[in-house]
Backbone as JSON, one array per atom type, in Angstrom:
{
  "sequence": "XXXXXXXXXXXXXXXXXXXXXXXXXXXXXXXXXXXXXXXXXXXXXXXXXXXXXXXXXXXXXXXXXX",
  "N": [[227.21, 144.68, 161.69], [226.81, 143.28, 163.64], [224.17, 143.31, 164.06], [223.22, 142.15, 161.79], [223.82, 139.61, 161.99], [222.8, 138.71, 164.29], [220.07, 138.59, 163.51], [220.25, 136.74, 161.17], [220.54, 134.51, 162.48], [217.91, 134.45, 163.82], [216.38, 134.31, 161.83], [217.15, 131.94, 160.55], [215.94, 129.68, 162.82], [213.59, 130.32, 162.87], [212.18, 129.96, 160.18], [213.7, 126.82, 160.09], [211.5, 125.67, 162.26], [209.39, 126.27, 160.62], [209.63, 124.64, 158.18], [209.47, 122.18, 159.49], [206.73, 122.13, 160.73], [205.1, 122.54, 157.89], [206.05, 119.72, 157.15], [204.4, 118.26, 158.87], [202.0, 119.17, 158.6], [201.62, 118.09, 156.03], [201.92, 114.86, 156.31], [200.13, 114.82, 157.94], [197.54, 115.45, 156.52], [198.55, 113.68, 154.38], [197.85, 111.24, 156.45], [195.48, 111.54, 157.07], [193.71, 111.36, 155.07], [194.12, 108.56, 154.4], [193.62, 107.25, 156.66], [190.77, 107.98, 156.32], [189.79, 106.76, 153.89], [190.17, 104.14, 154.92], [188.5, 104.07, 156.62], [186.39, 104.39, 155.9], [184.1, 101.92, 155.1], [183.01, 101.76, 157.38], [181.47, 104.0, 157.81], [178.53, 103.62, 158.22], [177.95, 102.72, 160.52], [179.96, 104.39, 162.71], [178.56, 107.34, 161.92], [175.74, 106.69, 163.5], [176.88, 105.76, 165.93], [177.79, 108.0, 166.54], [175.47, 109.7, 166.9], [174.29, 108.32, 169.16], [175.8, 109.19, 171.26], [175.29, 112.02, 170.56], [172.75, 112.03, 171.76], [173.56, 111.14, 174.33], [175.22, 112.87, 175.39], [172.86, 115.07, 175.15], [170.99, 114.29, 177.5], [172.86, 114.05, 179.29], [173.2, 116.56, 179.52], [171.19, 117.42, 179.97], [170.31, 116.67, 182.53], [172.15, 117.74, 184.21], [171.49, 120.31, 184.02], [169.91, 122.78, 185.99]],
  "CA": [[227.48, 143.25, 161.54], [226.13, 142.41, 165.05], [222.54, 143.0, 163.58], [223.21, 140.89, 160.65], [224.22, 138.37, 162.49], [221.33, 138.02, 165.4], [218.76, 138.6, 161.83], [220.41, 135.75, 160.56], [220.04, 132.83, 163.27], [216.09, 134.69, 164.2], [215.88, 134.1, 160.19], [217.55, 130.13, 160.6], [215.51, 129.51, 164.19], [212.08, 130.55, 162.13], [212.63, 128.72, 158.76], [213.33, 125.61, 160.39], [210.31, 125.09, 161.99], [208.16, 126.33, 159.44], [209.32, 123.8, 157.24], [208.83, 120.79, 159.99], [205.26, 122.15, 160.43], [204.51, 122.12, 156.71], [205.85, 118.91, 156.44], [203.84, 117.45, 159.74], [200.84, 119.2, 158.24], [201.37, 117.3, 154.71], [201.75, 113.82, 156.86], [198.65, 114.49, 158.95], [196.88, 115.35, 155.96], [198.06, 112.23, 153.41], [197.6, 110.5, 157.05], [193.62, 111.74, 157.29], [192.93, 111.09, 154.01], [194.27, 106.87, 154.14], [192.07, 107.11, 157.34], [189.28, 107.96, 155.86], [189.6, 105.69, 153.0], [190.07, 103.16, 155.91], [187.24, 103.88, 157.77], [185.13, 104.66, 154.9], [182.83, 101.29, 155.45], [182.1, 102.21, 159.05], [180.68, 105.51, 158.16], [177.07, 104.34, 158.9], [178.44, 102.49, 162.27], [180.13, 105.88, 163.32], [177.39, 108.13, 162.1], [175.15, 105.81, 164.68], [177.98, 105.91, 167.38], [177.32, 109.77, 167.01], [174.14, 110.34, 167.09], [173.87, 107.98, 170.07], [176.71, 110.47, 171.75], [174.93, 113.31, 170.85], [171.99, 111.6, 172.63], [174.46, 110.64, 176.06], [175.36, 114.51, 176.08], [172.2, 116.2, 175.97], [170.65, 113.36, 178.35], [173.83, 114.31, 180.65], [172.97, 118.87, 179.67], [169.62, 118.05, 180.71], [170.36, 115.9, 183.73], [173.32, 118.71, 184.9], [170.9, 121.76, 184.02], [168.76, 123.05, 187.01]],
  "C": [[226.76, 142.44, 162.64], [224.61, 141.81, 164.44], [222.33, 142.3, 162.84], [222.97, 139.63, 161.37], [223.02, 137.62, 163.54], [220.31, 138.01, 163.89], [218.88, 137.45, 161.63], [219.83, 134.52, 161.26], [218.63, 133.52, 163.82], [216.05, 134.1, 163.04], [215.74, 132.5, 160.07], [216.32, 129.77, 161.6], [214.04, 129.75, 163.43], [211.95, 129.77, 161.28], [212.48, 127.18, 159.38], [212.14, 125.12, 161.34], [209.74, 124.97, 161.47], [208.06, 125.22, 158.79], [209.14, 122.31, 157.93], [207.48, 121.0, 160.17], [204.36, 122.13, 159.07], [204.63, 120.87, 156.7], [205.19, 118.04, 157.5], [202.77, 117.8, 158.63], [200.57, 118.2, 157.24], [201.02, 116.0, 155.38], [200.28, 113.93, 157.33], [197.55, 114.31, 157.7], [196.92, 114.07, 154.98], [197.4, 111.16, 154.41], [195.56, 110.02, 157.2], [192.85, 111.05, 156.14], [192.96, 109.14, 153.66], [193.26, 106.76, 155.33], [190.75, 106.9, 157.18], [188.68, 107.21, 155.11], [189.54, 104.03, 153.59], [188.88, 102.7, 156.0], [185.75, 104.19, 156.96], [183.64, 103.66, 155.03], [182.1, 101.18, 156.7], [181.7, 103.11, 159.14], [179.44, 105.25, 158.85], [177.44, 103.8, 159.8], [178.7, 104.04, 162.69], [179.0, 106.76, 163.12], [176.41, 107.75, 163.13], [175.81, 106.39, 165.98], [177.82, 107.39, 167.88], [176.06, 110.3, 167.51], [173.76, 109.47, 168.56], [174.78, 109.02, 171.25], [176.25, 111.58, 171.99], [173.83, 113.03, 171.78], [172.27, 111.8, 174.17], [174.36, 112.07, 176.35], [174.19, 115.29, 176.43], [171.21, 115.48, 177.65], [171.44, 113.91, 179.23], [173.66, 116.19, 180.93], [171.8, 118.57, 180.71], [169.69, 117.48, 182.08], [171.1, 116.92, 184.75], [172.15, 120.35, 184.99], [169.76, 121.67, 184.97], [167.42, 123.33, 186.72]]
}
């Protein structure tokens, strides 16, 4: 009965996260996807914003590398 019993609340104590991490994941994901539909007319701004980024970094590799 002992063993039942610790099984049981490991069994409860597992379960309930699982199912708050499925249901964050679902949020993050309907969240990503209104994002995106957001931010959809600033793709070519951001694509820009990146590529000037990727610019800053290797500008800052090559500036840091001996």
């Amino acid at each position: 009965k002992r063993t039942r019993l610790k099984y049981g609340v490991k069994e409860e104590r597992l379960n309930i996260p699982d199912v708050n991490l499925t249901a964050t994941a679902v949020i993050l994901i309907i969240g990503g996807l209104e994002l995106n539909y957001f931010i959809q007319p600033l793709d070519e701004e951001l694509i820009s914003l990146e590529a000037g980024l990727d610019h800053l970094m290797e500008l800052v590799y090559n500036g840091v590398k001996p």
